[in-house]
VOBA-1610 file (N, C-alpha, C; in pm, whole numbers, padded with zeros to 5 digits, always signed):
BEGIN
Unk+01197-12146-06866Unk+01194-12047-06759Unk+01191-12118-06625Unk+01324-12033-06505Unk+01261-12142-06400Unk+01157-12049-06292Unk+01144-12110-06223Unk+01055-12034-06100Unk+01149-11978-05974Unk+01145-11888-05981Unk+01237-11812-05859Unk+01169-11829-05748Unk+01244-11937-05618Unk+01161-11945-05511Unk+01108-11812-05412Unk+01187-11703-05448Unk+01173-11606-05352Unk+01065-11519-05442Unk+00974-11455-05396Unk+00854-11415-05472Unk+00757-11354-05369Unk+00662-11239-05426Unk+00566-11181-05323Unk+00470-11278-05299Unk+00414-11353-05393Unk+00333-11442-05379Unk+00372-11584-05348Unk+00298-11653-05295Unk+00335-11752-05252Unk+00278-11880-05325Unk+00370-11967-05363Unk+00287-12081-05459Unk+00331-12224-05387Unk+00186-12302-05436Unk+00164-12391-05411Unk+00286-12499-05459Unk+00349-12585-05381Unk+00481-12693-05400Unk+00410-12828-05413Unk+00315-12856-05302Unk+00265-12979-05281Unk+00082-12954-05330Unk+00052-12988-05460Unk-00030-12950-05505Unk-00144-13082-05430Unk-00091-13253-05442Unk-00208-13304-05362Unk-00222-13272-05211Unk-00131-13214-05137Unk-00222-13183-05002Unk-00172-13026-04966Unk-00236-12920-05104Unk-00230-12788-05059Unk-00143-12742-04930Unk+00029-12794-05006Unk+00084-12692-04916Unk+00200-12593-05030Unk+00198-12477-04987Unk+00264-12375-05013Unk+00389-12359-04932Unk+00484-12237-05055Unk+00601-12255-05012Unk+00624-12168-04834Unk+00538-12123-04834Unk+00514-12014-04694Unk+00500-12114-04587Unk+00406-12235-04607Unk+00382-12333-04535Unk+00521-12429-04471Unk+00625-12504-04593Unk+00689-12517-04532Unk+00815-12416-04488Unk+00831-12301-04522Unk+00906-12197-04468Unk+00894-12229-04287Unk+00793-12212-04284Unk+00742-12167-04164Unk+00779-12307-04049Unk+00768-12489-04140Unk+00788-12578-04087Unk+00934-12562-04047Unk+01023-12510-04150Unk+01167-12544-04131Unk+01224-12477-04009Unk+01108-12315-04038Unk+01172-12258-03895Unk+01140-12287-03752Unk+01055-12366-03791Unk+01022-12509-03689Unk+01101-12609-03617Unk+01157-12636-03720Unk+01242-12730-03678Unk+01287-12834-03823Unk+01197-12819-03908Unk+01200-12956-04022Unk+01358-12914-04102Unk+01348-13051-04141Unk+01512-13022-04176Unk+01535-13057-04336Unk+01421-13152-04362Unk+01423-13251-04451Unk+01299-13309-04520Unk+01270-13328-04665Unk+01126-13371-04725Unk+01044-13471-04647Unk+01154-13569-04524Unk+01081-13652-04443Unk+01074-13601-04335Unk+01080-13523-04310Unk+01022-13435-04175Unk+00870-13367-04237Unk+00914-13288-04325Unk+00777-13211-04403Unk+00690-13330-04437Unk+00686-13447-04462Unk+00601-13562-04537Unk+00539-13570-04388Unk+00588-13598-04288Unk+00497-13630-04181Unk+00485-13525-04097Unk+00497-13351-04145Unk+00424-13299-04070Unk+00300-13251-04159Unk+00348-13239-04256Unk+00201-13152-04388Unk+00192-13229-04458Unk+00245-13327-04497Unk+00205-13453-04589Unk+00251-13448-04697Unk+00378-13344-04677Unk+00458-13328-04872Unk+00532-13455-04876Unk+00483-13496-05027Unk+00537-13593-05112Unk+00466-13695-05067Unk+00401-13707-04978Unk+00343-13844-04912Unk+00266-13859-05042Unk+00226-13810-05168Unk+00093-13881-05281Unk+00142-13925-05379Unk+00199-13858-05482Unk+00271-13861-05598Unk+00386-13828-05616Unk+00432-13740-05490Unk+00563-13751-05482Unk+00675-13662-05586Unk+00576-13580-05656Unk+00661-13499-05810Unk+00739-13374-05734Unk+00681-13318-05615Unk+00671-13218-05526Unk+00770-13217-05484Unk+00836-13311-05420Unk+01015-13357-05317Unk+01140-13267-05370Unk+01136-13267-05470Unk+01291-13179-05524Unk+01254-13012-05519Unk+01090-12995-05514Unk+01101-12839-05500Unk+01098-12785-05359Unk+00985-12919-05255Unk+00989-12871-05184Unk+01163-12908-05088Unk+01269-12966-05109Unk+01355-12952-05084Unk+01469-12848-05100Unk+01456-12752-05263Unk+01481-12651-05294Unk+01437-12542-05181Unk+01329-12544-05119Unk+01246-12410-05044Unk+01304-12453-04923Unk+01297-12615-04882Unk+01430-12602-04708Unk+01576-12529-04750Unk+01614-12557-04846Unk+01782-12518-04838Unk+01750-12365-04866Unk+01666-12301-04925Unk+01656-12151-04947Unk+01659-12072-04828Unk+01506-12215-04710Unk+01497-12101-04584Unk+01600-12140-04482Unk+01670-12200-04528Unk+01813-12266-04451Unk+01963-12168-04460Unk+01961-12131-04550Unk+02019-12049-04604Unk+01980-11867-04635Unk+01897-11862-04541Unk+01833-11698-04464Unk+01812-11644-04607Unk+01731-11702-04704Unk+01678-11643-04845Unk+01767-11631-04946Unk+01877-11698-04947Unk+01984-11678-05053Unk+01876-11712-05155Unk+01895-11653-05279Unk+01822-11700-05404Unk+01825-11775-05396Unk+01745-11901-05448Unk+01725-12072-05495Unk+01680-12049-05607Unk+01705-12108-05730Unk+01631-12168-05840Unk+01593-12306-05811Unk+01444-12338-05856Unk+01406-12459-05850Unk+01449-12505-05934Unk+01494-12653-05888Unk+01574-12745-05941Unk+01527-12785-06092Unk+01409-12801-06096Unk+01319-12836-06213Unk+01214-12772-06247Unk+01229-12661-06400Unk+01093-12565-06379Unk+00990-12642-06347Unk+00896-12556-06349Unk+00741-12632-06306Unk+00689-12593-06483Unk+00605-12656-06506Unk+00530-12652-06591Unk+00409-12786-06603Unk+00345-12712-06725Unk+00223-12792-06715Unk+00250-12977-06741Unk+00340-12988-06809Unk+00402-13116-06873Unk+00469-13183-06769Unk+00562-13085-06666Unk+00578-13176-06584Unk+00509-13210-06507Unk+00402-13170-06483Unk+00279-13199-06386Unk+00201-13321-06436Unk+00216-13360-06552Unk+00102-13444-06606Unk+00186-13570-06629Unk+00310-13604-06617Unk+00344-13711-06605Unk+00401-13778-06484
//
């Protein structure tokens, strides 16, 4: 199953420094363009780094004025643990 980025609720992308997908929504309409823009404004991917391909999925979604995105790689518990 994958995770549909567009959703009422909002979930967590960058689980070591609690940021959500609302969080960088909000960076892109900022200005961020890119996972190295988001790494040095909220600190995504700056830890472990597993985070980068989804939270890059959620720039091209809010880049693209909400076109559906599927994340690139479901989330699950397994991929979290390696």
């Amino acid at each position: 199953m994958r995770l549909s980025l567009i959703s009422p609720r909002h979930v967590f992308v960058c689980i070591c420094k609690a940021v959500n997908d609302k969080s960088i929504r909000r960076a892109v309409d900022q200005g961020a363009r890119s996972v190295e823009d988001l790494e040095q404004d909220l600190g995504v991917g700056s830890s472990c780094g597993r985070c980068r391909v989804h939270a890059e999925a959620v720039i091209r979604d809010q880049l693209n004025d909400g076109d559906p995105v599927q994340s690139p790689v479901p989330f699950s518990s397994s991929s979290m643990l390696a």
